[in-house]
py3Dmol code that shows the C-alpha trace and the ligand (Angstrom):
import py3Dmol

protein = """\
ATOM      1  CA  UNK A   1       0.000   0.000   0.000  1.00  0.00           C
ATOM      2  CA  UNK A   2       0.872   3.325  -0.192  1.00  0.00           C
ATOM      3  CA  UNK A   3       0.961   5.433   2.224  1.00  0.00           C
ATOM      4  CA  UNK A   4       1.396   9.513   2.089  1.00  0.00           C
ATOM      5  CA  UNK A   5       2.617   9.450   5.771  1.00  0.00           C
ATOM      6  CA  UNK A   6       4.170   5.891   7.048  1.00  0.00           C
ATOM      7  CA  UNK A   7       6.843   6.989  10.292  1.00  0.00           C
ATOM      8  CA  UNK A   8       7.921   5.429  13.543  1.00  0.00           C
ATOM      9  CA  UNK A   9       5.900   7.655  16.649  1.00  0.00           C
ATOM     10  CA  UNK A  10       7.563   5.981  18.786  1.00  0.00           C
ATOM     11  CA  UNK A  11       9.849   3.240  20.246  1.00  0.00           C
ATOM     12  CA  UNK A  12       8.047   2.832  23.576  1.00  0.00           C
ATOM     13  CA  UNK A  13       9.248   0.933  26.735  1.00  0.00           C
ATOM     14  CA  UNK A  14       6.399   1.724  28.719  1.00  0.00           C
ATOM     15  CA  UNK A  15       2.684   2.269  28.692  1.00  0.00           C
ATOM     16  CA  UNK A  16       3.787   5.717  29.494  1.00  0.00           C
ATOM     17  CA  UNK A  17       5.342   6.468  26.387  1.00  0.00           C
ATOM     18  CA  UNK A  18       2.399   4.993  24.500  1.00  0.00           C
ATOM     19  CA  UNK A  19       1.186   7.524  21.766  1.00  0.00           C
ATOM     20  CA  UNK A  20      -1.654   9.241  22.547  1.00  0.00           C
ATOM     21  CA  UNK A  21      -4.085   8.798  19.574  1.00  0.00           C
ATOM     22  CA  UNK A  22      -7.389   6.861  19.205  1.00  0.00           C
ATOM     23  CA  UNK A  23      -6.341   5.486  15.944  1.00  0.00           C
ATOM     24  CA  UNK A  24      -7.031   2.022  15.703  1.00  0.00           C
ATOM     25  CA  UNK A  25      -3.718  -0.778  15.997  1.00  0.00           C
ATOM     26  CA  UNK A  26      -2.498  -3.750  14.993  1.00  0.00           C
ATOM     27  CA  UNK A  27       0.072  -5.497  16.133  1.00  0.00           C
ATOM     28  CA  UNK A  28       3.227  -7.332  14.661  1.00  0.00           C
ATOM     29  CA  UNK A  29       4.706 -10.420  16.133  1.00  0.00           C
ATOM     30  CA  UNK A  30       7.289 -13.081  14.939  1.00  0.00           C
ATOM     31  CA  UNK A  31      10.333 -14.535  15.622  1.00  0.00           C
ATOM     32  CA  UNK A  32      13.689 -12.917  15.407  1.00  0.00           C
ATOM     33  CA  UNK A  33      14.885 -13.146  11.384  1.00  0.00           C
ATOM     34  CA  UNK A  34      11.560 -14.452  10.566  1.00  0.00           C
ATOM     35  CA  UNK A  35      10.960 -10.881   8.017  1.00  0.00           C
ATOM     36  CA  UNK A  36       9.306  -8.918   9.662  1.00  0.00           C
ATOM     37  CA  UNK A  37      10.813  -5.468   9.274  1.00  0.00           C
ATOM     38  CA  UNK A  38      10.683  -6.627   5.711  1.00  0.00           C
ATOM     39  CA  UNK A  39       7.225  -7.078   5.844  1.00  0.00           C
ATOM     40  CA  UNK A  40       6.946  -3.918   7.404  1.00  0.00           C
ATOM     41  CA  UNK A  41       8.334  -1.965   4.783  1.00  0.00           C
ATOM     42  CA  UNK A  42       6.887  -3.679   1.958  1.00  0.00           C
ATOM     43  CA  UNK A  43       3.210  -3.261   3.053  1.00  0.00           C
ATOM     44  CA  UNK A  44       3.395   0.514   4.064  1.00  0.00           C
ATOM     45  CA  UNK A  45       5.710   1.172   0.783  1.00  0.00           C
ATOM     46  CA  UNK A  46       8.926   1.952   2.227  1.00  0.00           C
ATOM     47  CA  UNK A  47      12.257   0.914   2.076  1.00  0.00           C
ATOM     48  CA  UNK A  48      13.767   1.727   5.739  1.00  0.00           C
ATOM     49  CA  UNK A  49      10.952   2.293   7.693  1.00  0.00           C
ATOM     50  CA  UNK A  50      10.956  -0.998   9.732  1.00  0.00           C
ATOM     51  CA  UNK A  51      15.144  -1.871  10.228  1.00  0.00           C
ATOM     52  CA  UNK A  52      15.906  -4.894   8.156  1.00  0.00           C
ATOM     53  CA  UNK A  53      18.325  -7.013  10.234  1.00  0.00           C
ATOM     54  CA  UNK A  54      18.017  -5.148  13.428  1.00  0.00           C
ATOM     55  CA  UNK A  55      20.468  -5.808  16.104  1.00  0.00           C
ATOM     56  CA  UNK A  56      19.051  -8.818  18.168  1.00  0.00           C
ATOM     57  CA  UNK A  57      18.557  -7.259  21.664  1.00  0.00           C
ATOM     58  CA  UNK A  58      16.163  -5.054  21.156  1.00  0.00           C
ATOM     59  CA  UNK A  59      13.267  -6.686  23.072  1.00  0.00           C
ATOM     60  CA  UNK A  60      12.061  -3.987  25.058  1.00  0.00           C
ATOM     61  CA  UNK A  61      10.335  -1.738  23.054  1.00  0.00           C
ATOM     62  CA  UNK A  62       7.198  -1.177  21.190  1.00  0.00           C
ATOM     63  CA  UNK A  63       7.057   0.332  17.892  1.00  0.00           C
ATOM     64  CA  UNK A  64       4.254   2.364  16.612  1.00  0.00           C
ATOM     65  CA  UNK A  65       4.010   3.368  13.283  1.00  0.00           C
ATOM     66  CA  UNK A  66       1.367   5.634  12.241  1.00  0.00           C
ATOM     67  CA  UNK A  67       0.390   5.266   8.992  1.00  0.00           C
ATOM     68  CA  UNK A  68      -1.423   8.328   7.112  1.00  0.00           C
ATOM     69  CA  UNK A  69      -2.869   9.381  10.584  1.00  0.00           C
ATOM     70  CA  UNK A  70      -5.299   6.369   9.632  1.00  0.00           C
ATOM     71  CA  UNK A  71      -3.629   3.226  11.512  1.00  0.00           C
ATOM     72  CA  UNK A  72      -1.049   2.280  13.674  1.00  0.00           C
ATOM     73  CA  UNK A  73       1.145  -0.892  13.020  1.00  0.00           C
ATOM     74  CA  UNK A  74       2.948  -2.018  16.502  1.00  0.00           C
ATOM     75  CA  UNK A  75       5.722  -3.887  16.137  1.00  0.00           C
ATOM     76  CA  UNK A  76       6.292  -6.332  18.799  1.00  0.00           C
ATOM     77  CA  UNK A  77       9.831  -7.191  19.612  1.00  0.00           C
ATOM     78  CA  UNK A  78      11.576 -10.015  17.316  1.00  0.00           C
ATOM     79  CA  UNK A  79      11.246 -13.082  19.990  1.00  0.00           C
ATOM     80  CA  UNK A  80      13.360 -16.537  19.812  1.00  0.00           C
ATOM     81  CA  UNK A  81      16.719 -15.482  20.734  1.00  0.00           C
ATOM     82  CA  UNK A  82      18.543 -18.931  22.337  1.00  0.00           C
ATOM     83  CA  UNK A  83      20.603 -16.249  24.453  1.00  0.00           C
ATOM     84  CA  UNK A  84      18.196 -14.383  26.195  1.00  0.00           C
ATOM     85  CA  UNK A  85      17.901 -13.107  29.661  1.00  0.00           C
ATOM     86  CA  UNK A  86      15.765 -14.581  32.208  1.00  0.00           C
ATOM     87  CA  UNK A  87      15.461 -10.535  32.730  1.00  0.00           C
ATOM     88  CA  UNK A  88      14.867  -9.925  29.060  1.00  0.00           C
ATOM     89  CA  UNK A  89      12.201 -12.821  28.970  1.00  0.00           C
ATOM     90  CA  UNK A  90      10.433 -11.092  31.679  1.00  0.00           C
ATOM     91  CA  UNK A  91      10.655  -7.602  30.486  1.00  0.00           C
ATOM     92  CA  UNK A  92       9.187  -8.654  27.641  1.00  0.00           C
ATOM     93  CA  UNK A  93       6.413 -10.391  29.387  1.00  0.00           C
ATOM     94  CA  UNK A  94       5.722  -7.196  31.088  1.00  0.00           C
ATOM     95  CA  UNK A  95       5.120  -5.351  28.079  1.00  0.00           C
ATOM     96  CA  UNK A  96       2.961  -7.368  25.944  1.00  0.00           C
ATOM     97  CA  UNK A  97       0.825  -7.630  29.340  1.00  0.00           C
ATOM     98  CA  UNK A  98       0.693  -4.248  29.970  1.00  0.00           C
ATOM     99  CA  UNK A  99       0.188  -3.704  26.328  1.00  0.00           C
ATOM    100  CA  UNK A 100      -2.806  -6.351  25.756  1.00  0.00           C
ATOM    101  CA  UNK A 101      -4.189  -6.016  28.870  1.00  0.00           C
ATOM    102  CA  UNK A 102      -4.463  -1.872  28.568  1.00  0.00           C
ATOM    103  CA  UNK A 103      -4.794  -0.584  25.176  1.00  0.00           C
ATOM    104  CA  UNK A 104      -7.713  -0.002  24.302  1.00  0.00           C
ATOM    105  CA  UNK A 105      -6.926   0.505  20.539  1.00  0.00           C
ATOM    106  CA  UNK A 106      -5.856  -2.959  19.914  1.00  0.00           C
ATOM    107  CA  UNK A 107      -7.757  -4.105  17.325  1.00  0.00           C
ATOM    108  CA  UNK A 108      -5.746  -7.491  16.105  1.00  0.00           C
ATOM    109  CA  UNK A 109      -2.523  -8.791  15.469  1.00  0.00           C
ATOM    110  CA  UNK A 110      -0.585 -10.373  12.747  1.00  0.00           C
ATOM    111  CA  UNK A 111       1.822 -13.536  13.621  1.00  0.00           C
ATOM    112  CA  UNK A 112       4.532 -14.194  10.988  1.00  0.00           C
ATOM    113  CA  UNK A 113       6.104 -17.523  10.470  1.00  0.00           C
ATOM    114  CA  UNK A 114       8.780 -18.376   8.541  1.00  0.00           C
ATOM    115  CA  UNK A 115       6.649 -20.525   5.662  1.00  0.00           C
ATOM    116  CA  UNK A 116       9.964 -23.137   5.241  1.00  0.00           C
ATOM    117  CA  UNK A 117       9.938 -24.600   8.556  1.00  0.00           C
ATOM    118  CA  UNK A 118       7.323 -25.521  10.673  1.00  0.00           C
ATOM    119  CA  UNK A 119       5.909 -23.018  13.733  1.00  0.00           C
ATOM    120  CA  UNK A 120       8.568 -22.875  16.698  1.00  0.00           C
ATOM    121  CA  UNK A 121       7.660 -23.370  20.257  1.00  0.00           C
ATOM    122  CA  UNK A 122       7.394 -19.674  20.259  1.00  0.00           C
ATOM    123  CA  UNK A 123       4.934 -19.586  17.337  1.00  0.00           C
ATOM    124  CA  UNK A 124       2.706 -21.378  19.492  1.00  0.00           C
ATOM    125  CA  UNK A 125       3.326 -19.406  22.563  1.00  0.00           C
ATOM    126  CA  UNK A 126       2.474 -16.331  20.732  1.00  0.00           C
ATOM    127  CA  UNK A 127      -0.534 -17.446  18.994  1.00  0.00           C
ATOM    128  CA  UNK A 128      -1.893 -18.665  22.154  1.00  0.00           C
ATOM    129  CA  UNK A 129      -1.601 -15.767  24.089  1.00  0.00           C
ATOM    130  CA  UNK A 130      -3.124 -13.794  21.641  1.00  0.00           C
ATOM    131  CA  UNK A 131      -6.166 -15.793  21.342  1.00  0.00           C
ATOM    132  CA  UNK A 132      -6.376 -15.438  25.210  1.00  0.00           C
ATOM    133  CA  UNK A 133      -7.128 -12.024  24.760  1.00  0.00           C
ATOM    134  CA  UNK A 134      -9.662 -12.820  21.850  1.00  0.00           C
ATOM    135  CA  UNK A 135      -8.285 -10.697  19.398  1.00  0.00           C
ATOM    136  CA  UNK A 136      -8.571 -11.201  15.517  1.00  0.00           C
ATOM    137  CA  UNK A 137      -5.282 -12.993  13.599  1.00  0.00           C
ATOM    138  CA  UNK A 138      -3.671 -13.337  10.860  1.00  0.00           C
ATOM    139  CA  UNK A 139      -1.430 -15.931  10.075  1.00  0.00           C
ATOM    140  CA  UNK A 140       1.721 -14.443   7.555  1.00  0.00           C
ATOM    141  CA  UNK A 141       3.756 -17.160   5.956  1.00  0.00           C
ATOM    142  CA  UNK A 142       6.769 -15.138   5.135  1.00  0.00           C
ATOM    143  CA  UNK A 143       9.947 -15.669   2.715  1.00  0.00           C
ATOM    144  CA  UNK A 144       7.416 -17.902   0.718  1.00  0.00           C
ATOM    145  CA  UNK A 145       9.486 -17.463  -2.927  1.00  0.00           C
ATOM    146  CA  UNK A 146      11.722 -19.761  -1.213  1.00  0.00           C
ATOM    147  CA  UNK A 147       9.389 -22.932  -1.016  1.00  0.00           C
ATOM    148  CA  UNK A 148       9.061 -24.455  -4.439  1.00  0.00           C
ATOM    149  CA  UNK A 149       5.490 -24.109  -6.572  1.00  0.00           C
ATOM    150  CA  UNK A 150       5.565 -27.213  -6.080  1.00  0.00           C
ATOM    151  CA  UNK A 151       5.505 -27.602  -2.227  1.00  0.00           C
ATOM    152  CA  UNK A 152       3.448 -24.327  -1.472  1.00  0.00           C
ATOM    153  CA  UNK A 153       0.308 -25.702  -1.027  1.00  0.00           C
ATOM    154  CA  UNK A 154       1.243 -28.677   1.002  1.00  0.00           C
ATOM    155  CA  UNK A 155       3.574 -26.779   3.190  1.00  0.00           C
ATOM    156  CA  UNK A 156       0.657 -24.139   4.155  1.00  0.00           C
ATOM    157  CA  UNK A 157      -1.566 -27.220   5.026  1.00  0.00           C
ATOM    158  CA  UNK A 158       1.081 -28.425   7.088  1.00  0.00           C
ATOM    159  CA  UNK A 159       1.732 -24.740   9.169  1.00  0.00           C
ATOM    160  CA  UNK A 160      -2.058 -24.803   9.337  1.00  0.00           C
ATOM    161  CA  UNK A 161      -2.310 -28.092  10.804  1.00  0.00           C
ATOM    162  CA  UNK A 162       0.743 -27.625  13.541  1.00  0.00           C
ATOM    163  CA  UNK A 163      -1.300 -24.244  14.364  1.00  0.00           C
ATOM    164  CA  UNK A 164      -4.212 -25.641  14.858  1.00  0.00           C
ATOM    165  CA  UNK A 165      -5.880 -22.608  12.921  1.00  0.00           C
ATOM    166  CA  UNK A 166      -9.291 -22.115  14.044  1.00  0.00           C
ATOM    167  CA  UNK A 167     -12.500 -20.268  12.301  1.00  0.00           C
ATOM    168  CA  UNK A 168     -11.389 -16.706  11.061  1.00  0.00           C
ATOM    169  CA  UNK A 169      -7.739 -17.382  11.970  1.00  0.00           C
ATOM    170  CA  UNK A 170      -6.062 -16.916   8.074  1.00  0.00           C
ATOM    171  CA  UNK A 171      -2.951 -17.687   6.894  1.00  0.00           C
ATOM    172  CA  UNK A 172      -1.604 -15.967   3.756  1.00  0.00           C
ATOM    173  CA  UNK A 173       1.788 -16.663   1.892  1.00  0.00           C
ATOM    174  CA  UNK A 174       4.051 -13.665   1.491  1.00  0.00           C
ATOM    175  CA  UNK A 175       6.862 -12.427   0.004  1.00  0.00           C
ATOM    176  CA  UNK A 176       8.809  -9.386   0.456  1.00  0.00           C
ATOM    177  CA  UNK A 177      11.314 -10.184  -2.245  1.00  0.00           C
ATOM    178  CA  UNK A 178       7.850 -10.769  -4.984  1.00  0.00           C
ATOM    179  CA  UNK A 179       5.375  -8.994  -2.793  1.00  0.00           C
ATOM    180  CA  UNK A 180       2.857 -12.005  -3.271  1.00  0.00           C
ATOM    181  CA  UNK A 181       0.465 -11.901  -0.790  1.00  0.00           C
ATOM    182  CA  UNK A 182       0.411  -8.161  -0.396  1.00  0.00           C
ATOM    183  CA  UNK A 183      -2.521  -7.010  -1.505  1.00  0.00           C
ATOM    184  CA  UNK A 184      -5.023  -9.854   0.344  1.00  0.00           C
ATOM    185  CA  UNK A 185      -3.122  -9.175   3.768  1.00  0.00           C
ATOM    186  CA  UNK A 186      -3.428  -5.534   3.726  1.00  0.00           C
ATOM    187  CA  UNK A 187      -7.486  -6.372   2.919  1.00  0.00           C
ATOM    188  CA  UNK A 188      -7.431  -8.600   5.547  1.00  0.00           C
ATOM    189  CA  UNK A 189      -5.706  -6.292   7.780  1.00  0.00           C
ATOM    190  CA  UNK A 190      -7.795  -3.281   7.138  1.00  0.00           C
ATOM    191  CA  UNK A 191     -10.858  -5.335   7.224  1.00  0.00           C
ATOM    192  CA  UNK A 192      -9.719  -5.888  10.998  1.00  0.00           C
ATOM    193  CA  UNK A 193      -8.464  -2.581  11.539  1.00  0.00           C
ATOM    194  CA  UNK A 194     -11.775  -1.039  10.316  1.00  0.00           C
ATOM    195  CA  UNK A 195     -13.999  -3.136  12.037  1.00  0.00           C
TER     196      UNK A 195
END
"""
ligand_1 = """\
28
GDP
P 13.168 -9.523 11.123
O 14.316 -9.854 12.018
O 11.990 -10.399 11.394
O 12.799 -8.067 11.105
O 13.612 -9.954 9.646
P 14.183 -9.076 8.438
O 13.078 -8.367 7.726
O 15.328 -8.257 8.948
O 14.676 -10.225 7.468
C 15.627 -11.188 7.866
C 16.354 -11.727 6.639
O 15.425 -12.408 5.792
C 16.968 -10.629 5.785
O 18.154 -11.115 5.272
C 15.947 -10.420 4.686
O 16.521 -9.939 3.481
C 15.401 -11.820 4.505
N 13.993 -11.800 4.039
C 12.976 -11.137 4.613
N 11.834 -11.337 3.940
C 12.137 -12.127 2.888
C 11.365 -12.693 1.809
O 10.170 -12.500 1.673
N 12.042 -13.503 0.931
C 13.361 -13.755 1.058
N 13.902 -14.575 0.154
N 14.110 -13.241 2.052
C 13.517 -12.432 2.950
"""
view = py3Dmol.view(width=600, height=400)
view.addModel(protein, "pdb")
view.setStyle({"model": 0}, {"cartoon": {"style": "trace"}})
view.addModel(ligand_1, "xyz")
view.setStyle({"model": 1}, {"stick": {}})
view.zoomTo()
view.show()
């Protein structure tokens, strides 16, 4: 999508530092590497908006991008580090706590997995914990140029299955390199943002 106005408000480590806006949000969650500041940047049509490769470590703060004054993306911390802190792991806890259990603008969230392998423990963790709060998801199978024609189909079903995807919960194959999958996420998104 394009956007006239796509910038990061804020990288927040507190509800304190929350923007203050009533737009409605969405938020972004997937392991570490899985491509999500790629993802990022493809759907709101930039090139650097979300960091591609960020320095693992940063898994403390909440970015909010605002997007035309319309919607916010928040990006959740990459998770799935092997050497994280216990104090790390609990920060983070903390946050998306405080976070889903206080903001009042949450409208959804988006999960990416990496659409090569099947969902890490942390997948599931995630995706659980968001369906506790009874939230809208979207399932984004990222990197998906690199699994053969071929195997697409098949591999999806399989990422499904492991996921257990219920009624409503969607899984779409992207790519940031081909930008398949663009256009029906962003529907899907806005359909949940708008709602
Ligand atoms: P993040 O850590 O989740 O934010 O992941 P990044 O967006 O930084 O991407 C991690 C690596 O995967 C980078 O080397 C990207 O170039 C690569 N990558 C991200 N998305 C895609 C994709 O759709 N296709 C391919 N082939 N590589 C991708």
């Amino acid at each position: 999508m394009q956007f006239q106005k796509a910038e990061l408000v804020i990288s927040a480590p507190d509800r304190r530092s929350w923007p203050d806006t009533h737009l409605p949000e969405i938020v972004l969650a997937g392991r570490s590497n899985v491509g999500k500041s790629s993802f990022i940047n493809a759907m709101c049509g930039r090139k650097k908006l979300a960091y591609v490769g960020s320095t693992p470590g940063k898994t403390r703060l909440l970015n909010f991008f605002n997007l035309d004054d319309r919607y916010m993306l928040v990006d959740v911390p990459g998770y799935g580090y092997a050497n994280i802190s216990k104090q790390q792991l609990l920060q983070f806890g903390r946050m998306m706590e405080e976070y889903f259990n206080e903001r009042e603008q949450k409208k959804g969230a988006v999960i990416l997995v990496d659409a090569r392998h099947m969902p890490s423990e942390d997948d599931h963790t995630m995706l659980e914990y968001i369906r506790y709060f009874q939230l809208p998801i979207i399932i984004v199978a990222t990197k998906i140029d690199k699994v053969s024609k071929s195997r697409r189909a098949h591999q999806l079903s399989l990422i499904r299955k492991d996921l257990q995807l219920q009624d409503g919960e969607q899984l779409y194959p992207f790519s940031s390199a081909t930008k398949e999958g663009e256009e029906a996420i962003w529907q899907a998104m806005k359909t949940i943002l708008e709602a």
